[in-house]
C-alpha positions as CSV (number, residue, x, y, z in Angstrom):
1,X,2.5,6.1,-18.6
2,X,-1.3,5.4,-19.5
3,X,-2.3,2.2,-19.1
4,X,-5.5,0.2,-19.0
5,X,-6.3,-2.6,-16.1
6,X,-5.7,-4.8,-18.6
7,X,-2.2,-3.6,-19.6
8,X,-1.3,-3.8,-16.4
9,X,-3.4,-7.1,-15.1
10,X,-0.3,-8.4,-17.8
11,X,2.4,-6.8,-16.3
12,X,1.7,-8.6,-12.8
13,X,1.0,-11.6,-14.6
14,X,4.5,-12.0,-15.8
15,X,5.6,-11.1,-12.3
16,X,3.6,-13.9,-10.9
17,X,4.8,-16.4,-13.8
18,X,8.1,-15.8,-12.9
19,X,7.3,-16.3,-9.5
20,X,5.9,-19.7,-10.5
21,X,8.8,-20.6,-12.1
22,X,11.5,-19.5,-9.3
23,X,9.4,-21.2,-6.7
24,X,9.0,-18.8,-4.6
25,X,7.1,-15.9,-4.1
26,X,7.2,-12.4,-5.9
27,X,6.5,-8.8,-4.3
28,X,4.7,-6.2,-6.2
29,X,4.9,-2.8,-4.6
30,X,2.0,-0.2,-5.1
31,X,2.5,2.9,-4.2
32,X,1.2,6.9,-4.5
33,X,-0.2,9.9,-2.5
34,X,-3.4,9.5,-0.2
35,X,-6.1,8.8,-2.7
36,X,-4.2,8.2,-5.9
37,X,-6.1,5.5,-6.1
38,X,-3.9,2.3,-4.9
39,X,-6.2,-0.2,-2.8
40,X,-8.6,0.3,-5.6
41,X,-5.8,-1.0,-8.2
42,X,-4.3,-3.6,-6.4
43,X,-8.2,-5.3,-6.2
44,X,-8.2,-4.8,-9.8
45,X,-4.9,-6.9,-10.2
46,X,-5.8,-9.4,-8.2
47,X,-9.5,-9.5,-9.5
48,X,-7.6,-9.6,-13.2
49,X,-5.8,-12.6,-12.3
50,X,-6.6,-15.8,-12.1
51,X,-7.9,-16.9,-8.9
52,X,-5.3,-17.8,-6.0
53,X,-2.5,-15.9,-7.9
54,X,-2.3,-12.7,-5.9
55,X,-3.4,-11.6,-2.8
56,X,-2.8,-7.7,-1.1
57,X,-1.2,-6.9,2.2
58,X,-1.4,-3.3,3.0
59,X,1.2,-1.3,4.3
60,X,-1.6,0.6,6.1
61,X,-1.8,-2.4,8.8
62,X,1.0,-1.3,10.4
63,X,-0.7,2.3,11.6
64,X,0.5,2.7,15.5
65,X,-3.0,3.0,17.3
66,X,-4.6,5.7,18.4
67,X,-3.6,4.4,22.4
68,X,0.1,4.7,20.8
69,X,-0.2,7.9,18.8
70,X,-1.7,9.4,22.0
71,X,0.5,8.6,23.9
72,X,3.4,9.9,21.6
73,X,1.0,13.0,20.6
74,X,0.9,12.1,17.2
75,X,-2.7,11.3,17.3
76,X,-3.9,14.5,15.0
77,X,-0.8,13.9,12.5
78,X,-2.1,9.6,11.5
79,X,-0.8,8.8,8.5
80,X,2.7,10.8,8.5
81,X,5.4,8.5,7.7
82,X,6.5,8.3,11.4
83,X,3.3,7.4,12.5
84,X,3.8,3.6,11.2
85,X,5.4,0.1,12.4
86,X,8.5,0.7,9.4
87,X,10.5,-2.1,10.8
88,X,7.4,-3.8,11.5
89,X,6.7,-3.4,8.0
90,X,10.3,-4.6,6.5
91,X,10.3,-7.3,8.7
92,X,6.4,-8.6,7.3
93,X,7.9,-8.6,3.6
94,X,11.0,-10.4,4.2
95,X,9.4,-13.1,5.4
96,X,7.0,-13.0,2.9
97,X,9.7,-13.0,0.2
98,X,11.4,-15.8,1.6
99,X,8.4,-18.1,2.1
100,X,8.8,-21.3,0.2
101,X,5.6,-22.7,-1.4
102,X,4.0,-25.2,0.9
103,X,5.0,-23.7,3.8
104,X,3.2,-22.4,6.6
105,X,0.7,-19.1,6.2
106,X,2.4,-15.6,6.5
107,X,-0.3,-13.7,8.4
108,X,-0.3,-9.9,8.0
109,X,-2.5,-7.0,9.7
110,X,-5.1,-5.5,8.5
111,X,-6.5,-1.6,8.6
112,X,-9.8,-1.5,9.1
113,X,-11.2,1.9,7.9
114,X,-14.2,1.4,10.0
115,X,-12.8,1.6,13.6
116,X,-9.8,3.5,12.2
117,X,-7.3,1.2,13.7
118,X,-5.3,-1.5,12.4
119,X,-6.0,-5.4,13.7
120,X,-3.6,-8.3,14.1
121,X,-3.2,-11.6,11.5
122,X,-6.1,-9.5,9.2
123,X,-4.6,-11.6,5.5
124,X,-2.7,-14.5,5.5
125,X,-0.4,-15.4,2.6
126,X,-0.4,-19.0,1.4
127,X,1.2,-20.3,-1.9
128,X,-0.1,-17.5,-3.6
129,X,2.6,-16.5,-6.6
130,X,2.1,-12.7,-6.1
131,X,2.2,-10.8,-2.7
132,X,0.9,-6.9,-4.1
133,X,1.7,-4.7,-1.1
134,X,0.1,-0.9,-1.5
135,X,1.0,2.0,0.7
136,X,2.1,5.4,0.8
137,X,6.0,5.5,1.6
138,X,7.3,2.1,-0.1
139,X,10.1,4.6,-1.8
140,X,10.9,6.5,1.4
141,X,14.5,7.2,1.6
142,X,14.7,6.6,5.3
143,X,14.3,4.1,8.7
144,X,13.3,0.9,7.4
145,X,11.5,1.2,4.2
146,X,13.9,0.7,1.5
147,X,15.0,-2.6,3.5
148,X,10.9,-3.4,2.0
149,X,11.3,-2.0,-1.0
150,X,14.7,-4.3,-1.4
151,X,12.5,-7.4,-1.6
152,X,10.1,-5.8,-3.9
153,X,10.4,-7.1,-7.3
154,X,9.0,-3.7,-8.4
155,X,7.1,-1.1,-7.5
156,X,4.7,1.2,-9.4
157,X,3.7,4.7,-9.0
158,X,0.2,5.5,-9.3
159,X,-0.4,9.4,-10.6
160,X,-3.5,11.4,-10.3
161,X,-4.4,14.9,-10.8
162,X,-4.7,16.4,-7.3
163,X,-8.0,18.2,-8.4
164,X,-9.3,14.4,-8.9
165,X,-7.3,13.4,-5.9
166,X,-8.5,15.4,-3.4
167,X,-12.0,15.2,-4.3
168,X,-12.2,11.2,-3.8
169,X,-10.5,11.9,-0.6
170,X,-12.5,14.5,0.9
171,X,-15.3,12.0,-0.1
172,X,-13.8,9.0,1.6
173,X,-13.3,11.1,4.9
174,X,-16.9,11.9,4.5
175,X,-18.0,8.6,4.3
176,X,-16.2,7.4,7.3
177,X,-17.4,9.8,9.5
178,X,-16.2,13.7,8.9
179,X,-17.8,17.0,8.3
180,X,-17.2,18.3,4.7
181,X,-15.1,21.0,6.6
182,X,-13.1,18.6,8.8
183,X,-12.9,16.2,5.6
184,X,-11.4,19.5,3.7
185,X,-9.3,20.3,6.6
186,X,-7.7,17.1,6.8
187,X,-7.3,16.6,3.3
188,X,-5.8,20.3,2.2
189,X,-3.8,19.7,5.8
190,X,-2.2,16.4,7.2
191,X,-2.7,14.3,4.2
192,X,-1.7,17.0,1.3
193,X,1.6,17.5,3.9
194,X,2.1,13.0,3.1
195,X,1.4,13.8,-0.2
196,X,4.3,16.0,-1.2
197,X,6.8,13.9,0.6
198,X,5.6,10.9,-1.2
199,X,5.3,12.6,-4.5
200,X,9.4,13.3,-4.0
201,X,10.4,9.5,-4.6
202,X,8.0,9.5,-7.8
203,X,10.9,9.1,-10.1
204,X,12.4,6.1,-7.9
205,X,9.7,3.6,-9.1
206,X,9.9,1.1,-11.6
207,X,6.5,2.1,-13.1
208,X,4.8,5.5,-12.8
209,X,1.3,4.8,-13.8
210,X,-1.3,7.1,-14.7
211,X,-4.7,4.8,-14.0
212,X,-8.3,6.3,-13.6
C-alpha cells in the first residue's frame, strides 16, 4: 500500500493513543530487507509525533560481535539471521511491553554503524507511549522471534524496488568504509542472501508499506 509519512505518522498515532489509554506501553514492529529503508522511517514516525511519544530500539543491537562471530566463523556472513542475540532480543521486548508507566527505564543496545559493533544500554525507554522496533527478521518463523513479534502490536512491511534497494545500500557500505567492488560484493552476496529469506514472511505483516 502507498502511503505518505503523513498517512502513516497517523497510523502510529492511534497506536500510541491506545497506548495512552491502556496504560501501558505499545510495540510497533518495522520491518524489510537490508536497505528497504526502515531506520529512515521509524525517525520519520517518531519525528511526526509529538515529542516524547515514541522512541526506536533497533533489533540491530543485538548483532553478536565480531570477537563472537569469529570465534563461531560467522564473521564474513554478519547480518544472517543466526548471527543475532534472538532470545536476547524477545527477552528486550517483553519487558518493554510489560513496563508500567512510571516505572524504571528499559535500557536497550545500540548498533553503532561506525565501529560496526553493537554497544550495551545505547536507548533507554521511559514512559514513552510507543516503543517502534525496526529490524530485518521480526516475521521469522523460527528460534525466538515470533515470541517478539507476539508482543508487537503490529508490524509493517516496508517494500522497495531492489533496483532502488540495492543502490542505497551499496552507497551505505561505501560510506562506512568499502570499495565500490566489496560494497557490490556484499550487497549482490551476504545481504541479497538476508533479503530473500526476509522477503518470504512479507505477507505475515499487518501492513506492507510501499514508502520512498
Amino acid at each position: 500500500m502507498r502511503l505518505t509519512t503523513a498517512e502513516l505518522v497517523e497510523r502510529a498515532a492511534r497506536l500510541a493513543a491506545e497506548a495512552t489509554r491502556a496504560g501501558r506501553t505499545q510495540v510497533l514492529g518495522i520491518t524489510g530487507a537490508p536497505g528497504a529503508g526502515k531506520s529512515t522511517l521509524a525517525a520519520a514516525l517518531v519525528a511526526g509525533l509529538a515529542p516524547g511519544t515514541a522512541v526506536v530500539v533497533g533489533m540491530d543491537g543485538f548483532h553478536l560481535s565480531d570477537v563472537v562471530l569469529e570465534a563461531r566463523g560467522s564473521r564474513h556472513r554478519k547480518g544472517a539471521i543466526d548471527t543475532f542475540d534472538d532470545a536476547g532480543y524477545a527477552a528486550l521486548i517483553d519487558r518493554i511491553a510489560d513496563r508500567a508507566p512510571g516505572g524504571p527505564p528499559v535500557y536497550a543496545p545500540e548498533f553503532r554503524r561506525e565501529i560496526e559493533e553493537p554497544i550495551a544500554a545505547g536507548t533507554a525507554v521511559t514512559d514513552e507511549p510507543l516503543v517502534i522496533t525496526e529490524g530485518n527478521y521480526l516475521l521469522a518463523p523460527g528460534g525466538a522471534w515470533p515470541s517478539a513479534r507476539a508482543r508487537m502490536a503490529e508490524v509493517w512491511y516496508v517494500d522497495l524496488p531492489d533496483t532502488e534497494r540495492l543502490r542505497r545500500l551499496v552507497a551505505r557500505h561505501q560510506v562506512y568504509g568499502k570499495s565500490l567492488p566489496d560494497a557490490e560484493a556484499w550487497a549482490g552476496g551476504t545481504d541479497q542472501r538476508n533479503a530473500d529469506l526476509i522477503a518470504a514472511t512479507r505477507d505475515e505483516a499487518d501492513l506492507i508499506v510501499e514508502w520512498m
